[in-house]
N, C-alpha and C positions, 0 to 999 in steps of 0.2 A: 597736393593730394595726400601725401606723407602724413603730413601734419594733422591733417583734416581727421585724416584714420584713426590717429592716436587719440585725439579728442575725440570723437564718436567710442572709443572704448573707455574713452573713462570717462564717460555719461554726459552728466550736463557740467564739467569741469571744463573752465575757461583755461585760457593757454596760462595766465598768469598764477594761477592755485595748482595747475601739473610743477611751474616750477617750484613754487614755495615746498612740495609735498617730497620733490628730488633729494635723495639721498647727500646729492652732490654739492647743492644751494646750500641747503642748512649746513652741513660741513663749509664751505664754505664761508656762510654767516658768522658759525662758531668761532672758526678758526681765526678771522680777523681780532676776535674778543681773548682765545688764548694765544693767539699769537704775541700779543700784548702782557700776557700773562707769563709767559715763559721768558720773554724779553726782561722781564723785570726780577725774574726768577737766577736769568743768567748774570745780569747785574750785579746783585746781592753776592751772589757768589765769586765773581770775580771782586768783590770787595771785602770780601771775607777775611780773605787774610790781613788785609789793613784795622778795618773795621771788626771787632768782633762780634759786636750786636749783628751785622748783616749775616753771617752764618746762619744764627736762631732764625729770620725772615727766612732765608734759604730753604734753610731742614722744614718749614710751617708750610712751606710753597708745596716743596714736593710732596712731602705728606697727603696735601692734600689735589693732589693733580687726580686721582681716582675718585675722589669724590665729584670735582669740577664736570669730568668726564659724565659722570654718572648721571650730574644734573642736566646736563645739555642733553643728554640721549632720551633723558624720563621727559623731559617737555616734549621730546617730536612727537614719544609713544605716545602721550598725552595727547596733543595737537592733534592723530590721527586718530584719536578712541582707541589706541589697542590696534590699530590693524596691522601699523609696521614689523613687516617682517623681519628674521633674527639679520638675514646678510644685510637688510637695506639697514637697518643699525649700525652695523656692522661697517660697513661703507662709509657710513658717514661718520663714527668714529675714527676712521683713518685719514679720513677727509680735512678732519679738525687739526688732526695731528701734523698734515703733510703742508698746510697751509700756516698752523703756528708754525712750525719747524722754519718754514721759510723765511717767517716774519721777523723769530728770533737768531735765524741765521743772519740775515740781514743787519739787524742790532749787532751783531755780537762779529760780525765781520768791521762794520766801522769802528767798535770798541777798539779790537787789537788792530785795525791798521795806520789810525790818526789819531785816536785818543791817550790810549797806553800801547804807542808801536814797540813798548818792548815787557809786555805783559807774558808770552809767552818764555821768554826768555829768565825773570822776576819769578814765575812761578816755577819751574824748572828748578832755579835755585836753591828756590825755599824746600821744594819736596828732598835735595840733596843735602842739603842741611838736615831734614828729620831721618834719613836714611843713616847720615855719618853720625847721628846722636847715639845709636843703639836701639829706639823705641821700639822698631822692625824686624829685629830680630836678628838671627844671624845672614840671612841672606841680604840684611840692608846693605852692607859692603858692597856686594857684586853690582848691587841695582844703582849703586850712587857710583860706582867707576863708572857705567855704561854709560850713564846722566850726563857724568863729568866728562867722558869722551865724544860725548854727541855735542854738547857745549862746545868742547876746543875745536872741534872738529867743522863747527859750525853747520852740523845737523840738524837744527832746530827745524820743528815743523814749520810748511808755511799757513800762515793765517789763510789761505781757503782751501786748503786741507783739512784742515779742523774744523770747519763750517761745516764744508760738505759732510764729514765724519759724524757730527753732533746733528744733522740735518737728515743722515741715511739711523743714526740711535734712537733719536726721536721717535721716527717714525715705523722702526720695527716695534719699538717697546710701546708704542701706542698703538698698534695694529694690536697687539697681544693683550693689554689693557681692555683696548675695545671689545674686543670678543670675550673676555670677560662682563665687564658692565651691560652691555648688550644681554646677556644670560640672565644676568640679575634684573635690569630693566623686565624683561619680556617676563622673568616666575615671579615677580612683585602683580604682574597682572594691571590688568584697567577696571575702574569700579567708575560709572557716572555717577557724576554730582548731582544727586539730589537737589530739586530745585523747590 
């Protein structure tokens, strides 16, 4: 009877196009494609320090993660002629995020626990090296003692600290993204394709 209901409100729409049309599906959808996207984002990065060409791919990724956004939001407006509302946008811009985030937390949990199990520990160093160099200024001293006592001390985060951590960043700074693009999507407007 539920069901029944919702379908008689949204006309002559089968069960199958209410879901295509869900804020939640296409985020959904999305997310599987940048999940994939951030995974390789996260990569680059962790191999940055070795590699230095993967930095340049890095800094190109993030660059451009507000355009990515931008494009997946413009097609649903699209797909709906214009009629998606700013929160259902909205929505599924977080939707994308919360679902990549998971995808690339996942990646980036197997990286640092069986791949490079001592990546955390590797990068730690190296930021205590550019701290002890000078580059940072005067306060680099104090931030490389604390480094170097978390080190001895065997404070090091553990790897699903840092997942969850990069997994709850994601997705506030994509919640915030999205409500932006969202904004821009909806004053770009919808114009039909002349046929």
């Amino acid at each position: 009877m539920y069901v029944g209901g919702i379908l008689y409100l949204c006309g002559d729409m089968d069960s199958n196009e209410l879901r295509q049309r869900s804020p939640y599906k296409r985020g959904a959808d999305y997310g599987a494609v940048f999940g994939v996207y951030l995974s390789v984002l996260f990569l680059l990065t962790a191999y940055s320090l070795e590699v230095p060409g993967c930095s340049v791919g890095a800094f190109l990724l993030m660059v451009l993660v507000p355009v990515v956004i931008y494009v997946m939001l413009r097609r649903s407006y699209v797909a709906d002629m214009g009629t998606t509302i700013f929160s259902s946008l909205w929505m599924e811009g977080i939707v994308i995020f919360a679902c990549g985030g998971l995808i690339s937390g996942a990646v980036a949990a197997v990286f640092m626990r069986w791949i490079e199990p001592d990546y955390i520990e590797r990068t730690l160093r190296t930021v205590i090296e550019v701290y002890d160099s000078g580059v940072m200024g005067d306060n680099g001293a104090e931030v490389s003692e604390v480094l170097q006592a978390a080190l001895d001390q065997k404070r090091v985060p553990k790897v699903v600290e840092l997942v969850v951590d990069m997994i709850w960043l994601e997705v506030f700074s994509g919640s915030m993204l999205s409500m932006l693009m969202a904004v821009l999507v909806q004053a770009r407007g919808y114009k039909p394709k002349k046929v």
